[in-house]
N, C-alpha and C positions, 0 to 999 in steps of 0.2 A: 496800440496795445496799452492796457493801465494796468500800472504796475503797481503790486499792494505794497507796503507799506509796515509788516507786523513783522516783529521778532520774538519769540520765546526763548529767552535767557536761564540755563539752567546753571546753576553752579552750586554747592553746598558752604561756600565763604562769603558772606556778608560784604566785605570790604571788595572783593573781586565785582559782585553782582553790582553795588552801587557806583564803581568806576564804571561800569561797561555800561550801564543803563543811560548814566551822562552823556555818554560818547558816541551811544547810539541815538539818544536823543536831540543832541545837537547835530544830528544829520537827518533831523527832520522824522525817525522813525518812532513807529508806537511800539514801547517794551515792554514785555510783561516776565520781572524776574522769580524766578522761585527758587527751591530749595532741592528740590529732588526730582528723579527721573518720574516715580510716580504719578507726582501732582502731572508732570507735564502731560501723560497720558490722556489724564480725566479732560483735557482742555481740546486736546486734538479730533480732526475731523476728516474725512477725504475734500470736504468743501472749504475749508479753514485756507487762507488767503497767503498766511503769513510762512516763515520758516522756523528751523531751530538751532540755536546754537548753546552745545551742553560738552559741559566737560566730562572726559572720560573717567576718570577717578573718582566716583560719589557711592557712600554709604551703601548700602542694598542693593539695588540696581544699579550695575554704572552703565556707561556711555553704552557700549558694545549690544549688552542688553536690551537697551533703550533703543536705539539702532535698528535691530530687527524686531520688535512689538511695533514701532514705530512702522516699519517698510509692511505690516500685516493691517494698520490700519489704511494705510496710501502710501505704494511703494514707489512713487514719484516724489515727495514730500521731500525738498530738500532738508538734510541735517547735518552740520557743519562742528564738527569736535573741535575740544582745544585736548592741546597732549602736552604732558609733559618731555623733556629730552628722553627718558626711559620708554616715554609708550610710540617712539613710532613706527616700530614695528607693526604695532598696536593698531595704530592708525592707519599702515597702509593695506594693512588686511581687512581694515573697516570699509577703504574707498572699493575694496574689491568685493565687497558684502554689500554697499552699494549707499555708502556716505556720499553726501555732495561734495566737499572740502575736510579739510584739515586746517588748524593753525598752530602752528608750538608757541610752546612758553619760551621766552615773554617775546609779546607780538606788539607790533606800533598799531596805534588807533586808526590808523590810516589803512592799515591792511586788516584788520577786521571789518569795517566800516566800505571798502574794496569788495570782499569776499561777500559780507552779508547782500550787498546790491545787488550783484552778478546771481547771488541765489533766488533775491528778490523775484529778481526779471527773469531765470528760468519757469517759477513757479508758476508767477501771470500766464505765462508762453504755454505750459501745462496745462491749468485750467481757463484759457481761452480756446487749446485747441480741442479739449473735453466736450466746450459748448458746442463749439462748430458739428464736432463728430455727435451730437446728440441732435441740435437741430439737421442734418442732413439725413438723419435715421428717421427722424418725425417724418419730415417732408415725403421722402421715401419710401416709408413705411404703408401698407395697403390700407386703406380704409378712411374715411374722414373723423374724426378725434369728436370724441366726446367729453366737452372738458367740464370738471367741477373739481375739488378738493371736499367735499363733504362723503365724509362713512357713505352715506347713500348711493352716491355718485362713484365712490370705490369698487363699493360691492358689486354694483354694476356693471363696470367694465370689466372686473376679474368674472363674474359669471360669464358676459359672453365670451369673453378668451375661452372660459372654459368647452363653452358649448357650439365654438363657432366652426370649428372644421367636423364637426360630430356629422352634421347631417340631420341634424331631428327637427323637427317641425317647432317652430315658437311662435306662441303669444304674447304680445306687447300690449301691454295695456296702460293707459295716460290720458291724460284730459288733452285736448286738441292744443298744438303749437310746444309740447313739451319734446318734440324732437322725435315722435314714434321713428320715422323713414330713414331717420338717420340711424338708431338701431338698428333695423334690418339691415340697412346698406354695408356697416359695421359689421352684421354678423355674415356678409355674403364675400365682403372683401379683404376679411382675416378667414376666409375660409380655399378649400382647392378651388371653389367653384368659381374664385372670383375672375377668370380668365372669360368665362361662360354673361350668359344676359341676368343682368340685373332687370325684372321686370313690376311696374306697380301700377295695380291699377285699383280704383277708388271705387269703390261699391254703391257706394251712395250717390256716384255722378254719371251712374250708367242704368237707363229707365228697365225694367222689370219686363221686356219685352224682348232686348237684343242681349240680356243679361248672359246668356247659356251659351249664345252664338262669341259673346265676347271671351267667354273663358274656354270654350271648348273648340271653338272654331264649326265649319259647318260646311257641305260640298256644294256643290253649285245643283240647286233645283230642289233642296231641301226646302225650302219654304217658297214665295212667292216671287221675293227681292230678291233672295239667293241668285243670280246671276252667273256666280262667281265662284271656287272654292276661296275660302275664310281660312286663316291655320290661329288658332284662338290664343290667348296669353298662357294658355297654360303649356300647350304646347310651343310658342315662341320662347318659353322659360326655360325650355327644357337641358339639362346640366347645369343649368345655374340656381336664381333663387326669383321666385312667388312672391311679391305683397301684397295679400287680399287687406287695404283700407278699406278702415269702418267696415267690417264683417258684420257688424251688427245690422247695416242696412240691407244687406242682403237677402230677399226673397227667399220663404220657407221653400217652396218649392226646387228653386235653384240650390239650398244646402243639401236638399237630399242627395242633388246629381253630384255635390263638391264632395260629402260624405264619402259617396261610393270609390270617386276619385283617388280621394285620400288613403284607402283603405286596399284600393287593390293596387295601386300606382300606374294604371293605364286607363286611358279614357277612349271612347268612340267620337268623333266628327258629328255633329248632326245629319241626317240625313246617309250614314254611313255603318256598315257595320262590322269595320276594323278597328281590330284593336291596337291602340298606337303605345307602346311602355314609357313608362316615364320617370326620369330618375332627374330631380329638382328636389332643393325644399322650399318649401312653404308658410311664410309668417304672416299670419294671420295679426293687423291691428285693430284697438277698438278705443272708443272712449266711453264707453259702461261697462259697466259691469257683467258679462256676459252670463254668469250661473245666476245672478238677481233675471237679469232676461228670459233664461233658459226655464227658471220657477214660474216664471209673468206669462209661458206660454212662446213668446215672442224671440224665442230661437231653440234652434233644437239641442237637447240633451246632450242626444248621443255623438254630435259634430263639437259641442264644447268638450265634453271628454277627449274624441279625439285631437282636438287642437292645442288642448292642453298639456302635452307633452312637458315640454319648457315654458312656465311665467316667468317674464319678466315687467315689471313694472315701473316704470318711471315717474316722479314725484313732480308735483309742481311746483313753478319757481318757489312759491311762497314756501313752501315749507325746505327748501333750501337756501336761506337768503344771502346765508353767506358765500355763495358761488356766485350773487348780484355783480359784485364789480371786477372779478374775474373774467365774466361773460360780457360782460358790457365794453369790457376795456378790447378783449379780443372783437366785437364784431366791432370797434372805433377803428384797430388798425387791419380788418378787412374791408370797409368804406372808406377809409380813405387811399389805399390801395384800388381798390375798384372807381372810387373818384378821382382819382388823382390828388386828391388835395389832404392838407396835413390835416392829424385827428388832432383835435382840443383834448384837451386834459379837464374833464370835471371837476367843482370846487368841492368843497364839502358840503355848504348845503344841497347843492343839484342829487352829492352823492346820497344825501340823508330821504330827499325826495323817493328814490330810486329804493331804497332799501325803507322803505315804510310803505310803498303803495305795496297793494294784491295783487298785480299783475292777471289779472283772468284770462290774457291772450300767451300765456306763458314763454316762454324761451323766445318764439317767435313774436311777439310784442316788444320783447327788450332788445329783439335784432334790428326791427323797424323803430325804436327809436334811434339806435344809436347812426344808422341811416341820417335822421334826420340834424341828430347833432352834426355830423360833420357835414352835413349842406346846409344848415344854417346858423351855424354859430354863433352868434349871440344874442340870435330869436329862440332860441334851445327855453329859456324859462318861461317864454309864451304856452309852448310844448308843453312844458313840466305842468302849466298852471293847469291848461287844458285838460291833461293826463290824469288830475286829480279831481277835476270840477264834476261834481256829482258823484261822487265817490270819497265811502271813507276809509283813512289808513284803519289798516292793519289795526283791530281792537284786541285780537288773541294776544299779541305780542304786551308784554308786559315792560315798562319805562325799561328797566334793567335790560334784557334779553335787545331791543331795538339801540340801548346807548351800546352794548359789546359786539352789535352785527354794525353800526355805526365807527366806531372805535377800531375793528377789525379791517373795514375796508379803508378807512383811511391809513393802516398800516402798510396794507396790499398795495395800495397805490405807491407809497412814498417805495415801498423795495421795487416794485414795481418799474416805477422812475428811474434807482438809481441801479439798475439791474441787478439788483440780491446785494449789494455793498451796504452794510452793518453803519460805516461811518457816513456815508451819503443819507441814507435813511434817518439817522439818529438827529442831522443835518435840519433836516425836512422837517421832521414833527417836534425840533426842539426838546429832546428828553434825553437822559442817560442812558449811556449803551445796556447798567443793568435792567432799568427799567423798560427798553425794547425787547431785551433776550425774556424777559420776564411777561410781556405781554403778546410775544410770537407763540411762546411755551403755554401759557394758556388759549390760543388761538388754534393750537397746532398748525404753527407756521413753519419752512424752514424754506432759509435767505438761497439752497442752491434752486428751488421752482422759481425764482424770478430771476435770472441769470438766461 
């Protein structure tokens, strides 16, 4: 366990704060003194590492006060009072309001210095067991994770939370390898139905001939081959959830029979003229534009109305860039897990590569590279040259916007690294901790997502 390291010192006398700050510092810890309960608030965080030690007696807010504002921001946060001989009463109705310690006046440097460590190493203990209980919620949690930190990538996860236990029919729309299957899958395994078949099948890799037999299934002697009874995907789906991919290749004819489908929720077998009910939904993916299609003739109207229930659409990498070394670092430590073998850590420039190309194979391009870095490792810039040869960066991107999507992920990495630690970080990229907190704050970074 690594134990932090920070103390926030409150006292309103001058001569007290600079003894103590000494004494804490020559026990190797970082102090930050101040003056009033106030300020200490503005500094506090449920993620903040460190403890507090504040005397009970200060101007406008005292201790007591500070105390429980303090337990409403993170009521684990140890905070340790100094009392004078009159307040311990004071004090022991504080431990019972839910102070971590106590110390009277006048205390030896040895037992502050005692107390502060013991609060140290609860704190760590706290927020190690935080992560744990966060990563086993992930793990746990139904559905495969859709990761990014951009607005875009937000809005999209909170809409499907929104609409995933609903039951309505959605449209996913995204240029090829931007993750459409993984949406759906997302919105079938945050939903009841995820107990039920998860079924997908590719419209465009199924010839316009067994098209109908594939989604509807068919009895035996319906047609010539029919041998057999068929029970189709739409009925093998049935309680769970439908991926019609690339809908758009789908056969005019074959939408009229998916239309009717959709609209009455039970279909007939080929060759059969029972009606079977059906209670599934159905997410329709595409990479066009389906109403530019539905104008052009080349899909029908009235089946995009219907399917358009719920859009959701997903962006390409490029216009996400800042989720590049995010995604890339996650599929490093999925192959090497799958390879057995350790992920390398990209340099800057590999990262600079990486966030100036277009990516045209999107999500799924940056997953097959990172594949290849950890199986070849320091063939990886043969890759990278290849990756760009006949192709040029990114000319939208203006110097400014590429140096702060560049500047960003080299910060992500370094928190990254040292798992959301502020002084490990600052460590890394050689700069001052204002200048990190200052350059997260314009990133909208925050040190507990890499933890």
């Amino acid at each position: 366990m690594k134990i932090g390291n920070e103390v926030l010192f409150i006292d309103d006398e001058k001569h007290i704060r600079q003894a103590n700050q000494q004494t804490l510092e020559l026990a190797d810890l970082v102090v930050t003194c101040i003056d009033s309960a106030e300020k200490g608030l503005e500094l506090l965080s449920r993620e903040w590492s460190g403890i507090i030690v504040c005397d009970i007696r200060l101007p406008k807010m005292d201790g007591m006060q500070f105390l429980k504002e303090v337990r409403k921001i993170d009521q684990d946060l140890p905070v340790i009072l100094i009392t004078g001989h009159g307040d311990i009463s004071m004090a022991v109705q504080a431990m019972r309001d839910g102070a971590y310690d106590f110390i009277e006046k006048p205390y030896s440097t040895e037992r502050l210095v005692k107390t502060v460590l013991r609060g140290l190493e609860k704190r760590s203990l706290t927020l190690e067991n935080r992560i744990l209980r966060r990563e086993l919620e992930l793990h746990s949690a139904p559905g495969p994770r859709i990761i990014g930190r951009t607005r875009i990538m937000e809005h999209l996860r909170t809409t499907i939370a929104q609409v995933a236990d609903t039951g309505a029919d959605v449209l996913v729309l995204g240029e090829t390898g931007t993750g459409k299957e993984l949406v759906a899958r997302a919105l079938h395994e945050n939903s009841r139905r995820r107990t039920e078949n998860f079924v997908a099948i590719n419209c465009g890799a199924v010839s316009e001939s067994i098209m109908e037999s594939e989604l509807f299934g068919h009895e035996a002697g319906a047609f010539t081959d029919a041998k057999t009874q068929r029970i189709g995907k739409f009925e093998h789906a049935n309680g769970g959830t439908l991926l019609l991919d690339e809908i758009e290749s789908m056969p005019l004819r074959v939408q009229i029979h998916l239309l009717r489908v959709l609209q009455e929720r039970a279909l007939e077998r080929l060759g059969s003229n029972n009606l079977i009910p059906l209670d599934l939904r159905v997410v329709a993916a595409s990479k066009v534009d389906l109403r530019s299609a539905a104008e052009r003739g080349e899909f029908r109207e009235d089946l995009y109305y219907r399917l358009n229930v719920v859009c959701l659409e997903i962006p390409p990498l490029r216009e996400r860039r800042e989720d590049i070394a995010l995604l890339f670092h996650h599929f490093l430590l999925v192959a090497g897990h799958r390879y057995q073998k350790e992920a390398p850590t990209p340099d800057g420039s590999q990262m600079n590569v990486l966030m100036s190309y277009q990516w045209p194979g999107n999500v799924r391009e940056l997953r097959n590279l990172a594949e290849r870095y950890v199986l070849l490792g320091h063939q990886f810039d043969y890759s990278l040259e290849k990756l760009l040869s006949g192709q040029d960066r990114d000319q939208e991107s203006s110097l400014p916007k590429q140096v702060d999507c560049f500047e960003r992920s080299l910060i992500e990495q370094a928190l990254t690294g040292a798992n959301g630690s502020i002084k490990e970080a600052m460590s890394t990229l050689a700069i001052p901790r204002k200048t990190l907190y200052d350059k997260m704050r314009k990133y909208g970074l925050d040190k507990s997502d890499y933890k």
